[in-house]
N, C-alpha and C positions, 0 to 999 in steps of 0.2 A: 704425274697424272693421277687422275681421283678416280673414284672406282667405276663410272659411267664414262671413261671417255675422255673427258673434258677437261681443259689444264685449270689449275689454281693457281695463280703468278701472284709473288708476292712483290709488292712496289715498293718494301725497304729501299732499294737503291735508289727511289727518287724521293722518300718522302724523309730521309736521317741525313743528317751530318755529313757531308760528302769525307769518303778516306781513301785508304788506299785501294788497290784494286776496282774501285767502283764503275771503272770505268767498261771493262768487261762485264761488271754484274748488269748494267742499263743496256748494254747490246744483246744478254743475255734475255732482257725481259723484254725488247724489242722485237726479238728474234719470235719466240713463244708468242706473243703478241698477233706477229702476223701469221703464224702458222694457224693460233685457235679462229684468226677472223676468216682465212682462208679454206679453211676443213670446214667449221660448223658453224662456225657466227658467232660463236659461243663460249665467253671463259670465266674464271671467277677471279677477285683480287680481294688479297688479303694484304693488312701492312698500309690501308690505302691512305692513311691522315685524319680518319673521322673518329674521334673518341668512341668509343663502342658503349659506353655512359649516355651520349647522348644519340645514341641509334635504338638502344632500347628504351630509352623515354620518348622516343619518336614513336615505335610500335605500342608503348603502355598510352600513348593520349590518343592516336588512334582506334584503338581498342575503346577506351573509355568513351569517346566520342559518340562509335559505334554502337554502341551497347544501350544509348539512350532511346528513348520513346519514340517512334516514329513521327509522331505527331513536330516533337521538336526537329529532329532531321531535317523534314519536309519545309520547315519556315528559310532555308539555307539553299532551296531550289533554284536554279539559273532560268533567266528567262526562255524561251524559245530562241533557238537560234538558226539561222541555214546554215546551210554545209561549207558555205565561201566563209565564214564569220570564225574570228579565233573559237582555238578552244574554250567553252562555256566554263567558269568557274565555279564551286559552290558543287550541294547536294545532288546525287542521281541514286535512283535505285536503279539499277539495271535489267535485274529482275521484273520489276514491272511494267519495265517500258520496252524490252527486248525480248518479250513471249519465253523469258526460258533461255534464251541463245547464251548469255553470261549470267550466273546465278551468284552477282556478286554486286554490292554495292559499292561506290566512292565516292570521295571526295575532293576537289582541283583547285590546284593552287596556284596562280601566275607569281611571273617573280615579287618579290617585296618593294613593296611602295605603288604596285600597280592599280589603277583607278577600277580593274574587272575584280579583285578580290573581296569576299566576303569570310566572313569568319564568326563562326558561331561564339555567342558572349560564355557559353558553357561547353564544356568541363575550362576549370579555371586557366589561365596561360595557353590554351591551345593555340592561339596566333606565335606568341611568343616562342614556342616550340617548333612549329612549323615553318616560320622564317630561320630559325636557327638551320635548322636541319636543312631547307631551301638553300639556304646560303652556303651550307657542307657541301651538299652535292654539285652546288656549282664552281666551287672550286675544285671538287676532284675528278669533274668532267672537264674542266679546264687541264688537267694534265692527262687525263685522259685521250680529250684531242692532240696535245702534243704528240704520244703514244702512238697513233691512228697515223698521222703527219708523219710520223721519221720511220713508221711501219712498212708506209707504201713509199719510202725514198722519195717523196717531194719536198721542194726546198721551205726551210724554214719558216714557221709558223703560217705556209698558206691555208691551213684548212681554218686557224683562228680568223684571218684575213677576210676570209672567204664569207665565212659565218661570222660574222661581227656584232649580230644584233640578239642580243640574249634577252629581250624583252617576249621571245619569242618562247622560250622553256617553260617548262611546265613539269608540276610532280604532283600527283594522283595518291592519296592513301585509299588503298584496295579491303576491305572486307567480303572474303568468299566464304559463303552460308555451307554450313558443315550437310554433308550428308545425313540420311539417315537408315533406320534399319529397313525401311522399303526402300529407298531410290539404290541404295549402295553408290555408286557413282553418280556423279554428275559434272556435266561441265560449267565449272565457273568462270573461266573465260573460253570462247569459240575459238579456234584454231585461227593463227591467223600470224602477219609480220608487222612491224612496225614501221609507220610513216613518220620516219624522223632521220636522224645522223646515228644516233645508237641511245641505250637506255642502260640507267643503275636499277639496276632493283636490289633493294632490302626488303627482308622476309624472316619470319619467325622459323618455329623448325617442324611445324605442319606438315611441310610438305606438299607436291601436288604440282609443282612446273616441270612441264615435260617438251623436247623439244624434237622436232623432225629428222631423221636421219636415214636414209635411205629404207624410205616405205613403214618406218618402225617409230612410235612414240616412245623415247627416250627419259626416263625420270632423271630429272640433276638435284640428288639430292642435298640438306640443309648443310654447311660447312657452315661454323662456328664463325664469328665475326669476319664473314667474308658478304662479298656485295658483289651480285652477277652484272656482268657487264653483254648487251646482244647487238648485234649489228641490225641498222635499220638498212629499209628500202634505199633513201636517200644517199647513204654512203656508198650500198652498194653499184649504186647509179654513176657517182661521183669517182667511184674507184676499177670505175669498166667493167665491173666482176671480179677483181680481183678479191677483197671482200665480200661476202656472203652474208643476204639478211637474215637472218634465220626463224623459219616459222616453229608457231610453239602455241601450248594452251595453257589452261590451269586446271585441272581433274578436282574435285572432292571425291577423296577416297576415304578418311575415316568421318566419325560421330564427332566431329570439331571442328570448329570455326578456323578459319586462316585468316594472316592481316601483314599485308606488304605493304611498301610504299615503293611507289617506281618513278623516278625522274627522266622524263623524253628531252635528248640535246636535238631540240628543232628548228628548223631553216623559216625564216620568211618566209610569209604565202606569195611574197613580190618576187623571189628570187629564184631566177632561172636556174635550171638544176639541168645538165648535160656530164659524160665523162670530161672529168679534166682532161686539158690541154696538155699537161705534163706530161700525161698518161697515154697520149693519143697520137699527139704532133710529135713530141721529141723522142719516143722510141718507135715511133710509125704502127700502133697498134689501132687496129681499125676501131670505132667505137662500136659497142653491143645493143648500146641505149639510144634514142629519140629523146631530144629534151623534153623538159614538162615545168610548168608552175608549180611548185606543192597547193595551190588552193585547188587546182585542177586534178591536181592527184587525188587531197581527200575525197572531194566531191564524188571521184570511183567508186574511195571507200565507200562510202554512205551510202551509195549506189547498193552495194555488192552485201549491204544486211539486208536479205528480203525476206517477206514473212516466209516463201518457198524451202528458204533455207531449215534443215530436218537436223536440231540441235544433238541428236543422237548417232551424228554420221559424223564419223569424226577424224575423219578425213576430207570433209569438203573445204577447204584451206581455203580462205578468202586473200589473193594473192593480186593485187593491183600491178606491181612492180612489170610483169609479164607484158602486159599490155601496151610497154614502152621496149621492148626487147625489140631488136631491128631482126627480123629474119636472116639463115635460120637459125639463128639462136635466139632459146628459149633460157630459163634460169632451170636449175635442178629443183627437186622438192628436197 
């Protein structure tokens, strides 16, 4: 355990040479697995297959990206989009369009080869890196799910099966705007869970993600070539509760900029989402959850940022998931 709480599992056992003993060491990291999705949503991996060469040339072209002139950013803007419509790709300020609520800008990338992707012609190879690195994350969310899958004791490769369409993924490089000596704090992302299956984030050692745990904002501090792994809404949907989404924000707390990049593992907006049957039918556990579309979920979300919302309460958790709880159960904070 690391010194907030939180497990760091290391995925040697799946990603080297199979030997002896290995067999234990993968139950072992199965085990921890479902214990961190069950307690907090929340855990780190290290060991996970991604060069660490090419995660920090991820965060140096991001950065670089970031650092250009507004004017040029701004040429990389997504069209308008509604709320039923994929995730838009290309430039946001968030800051400008969010009154303050997230004091961070980014940048979205759909998978490679996809006809919504735009890519700034400067800083040089930024496509070229950002597919690369697209491409990492989605294979080691690919073992990831397996992970998830033999966590919750469902039969082989159903949650791959299930989720089959990775046209649907998406990875976000984050720029949150450094505090300064008046604001001291600020929030650069609003409190809140993710609408997805679960998320990688890669992050510098800034610092600044904190996550919910009984009434208390949690800081998960930087671990050296490690990549946080959170439970989304959706799994936890899919997993009765057994899994936990885990809400969380992004704080600016020093005079310096931060720069992540987080990859969402997300469902079709066509694909009904209910507790599995595995979960439900064949050990007689009553479901917790009301099905939903995810186009119908986000549209909550998008709902649920109003300008009412008071960026300095930092506790007003924008929590969509609840609103599909079947009475009386509710989900925990």
């Amino acid at each position: 355990m690391a010194d907030h709480d939180f497990p760091v599992i290391d995925l040697s056992p799946f990603s080297t040479t199979p030997g002896a003993g290995d067999a234990k060491k993968k139950e072992e990291v199965i085990r921890r697995i479902r214990g961190a999705c069950s307690a907090s949503g929340l855990f780190l991996i290290v060991n996970h297959g991604i060069p660490m060469a090419a995660l920090s040339d991820t965060l140096a072209a991001a950065c670089e990206y970031f650092d250009r002139p507004a004017e040029e950013k701004l040429k990389w803007v997504p069209p308008p989009a509604d709320a039923a419509s994929a995730i838009p790709t290309g430039y946001v300020n968030r800051a400008a369009v969010e009154l303050a609520r997230n004091n961070s800008e980014m940048f979205v990338i759909a998978p490679t080869g996809s006809a919504s992707n735009v890519y700034p012609t400067e800083p040089p190879r930024f496509r070229e890196k950002m597919e690369r690195t697209f491409g990492n994350f989605q294979r080691t969310a690919k073992l990831i799910m397996t992970l998830l899958n033999d966590a919750l004791g469902l039969p082989p490769d159903l949650l791959h099966q299930y989720n089959d369409n990775k046209q649907c993924d998406r990875m976000i490089g984050h720029h949150y705007f450094k505090a300064t000596a008046d604001t001291k704090k600020m929030i650069g992302s609003y409190p809140h869970k993710d609408a997805n299956l679960f998320t990688l984030l890669l992050r510098d050692d800034v610092g600044g993600l904190e996550f919910l745990r009984n009434g208390q904002w949690i800081p998960v501090s930087p671990v050296p070539h490690s990549l946080v792994v959170n439970v989304g809404d959706f799994l936890q949907v899919l997993s009765n509760n057994e899994f936990n989404s885990v809400a969380h924000r992004v704080v600016s707390l020093s005079e310096k900029d931060r720069y992540s990049c987080a990859f969402g593992c997300q469902i079709d907006r066509d694909k009904w989402i209910e507790p599995l049957a595995e979960l439900t039918s064949w050990i007689k556990m009553a479901p917790k959850f009301k099905g939903f579309y995810p186009g119908e979920f986000l549209h909550l979300v998008i709902a649920s940022y109003k300008p009412s919302l008071d960026p300095n309460d930092t506790f007003a958790l924008i929590d969509v998931v609840n609103h599909y709880a079947l009475p009386p159960w509710t989900t925990p904070n």
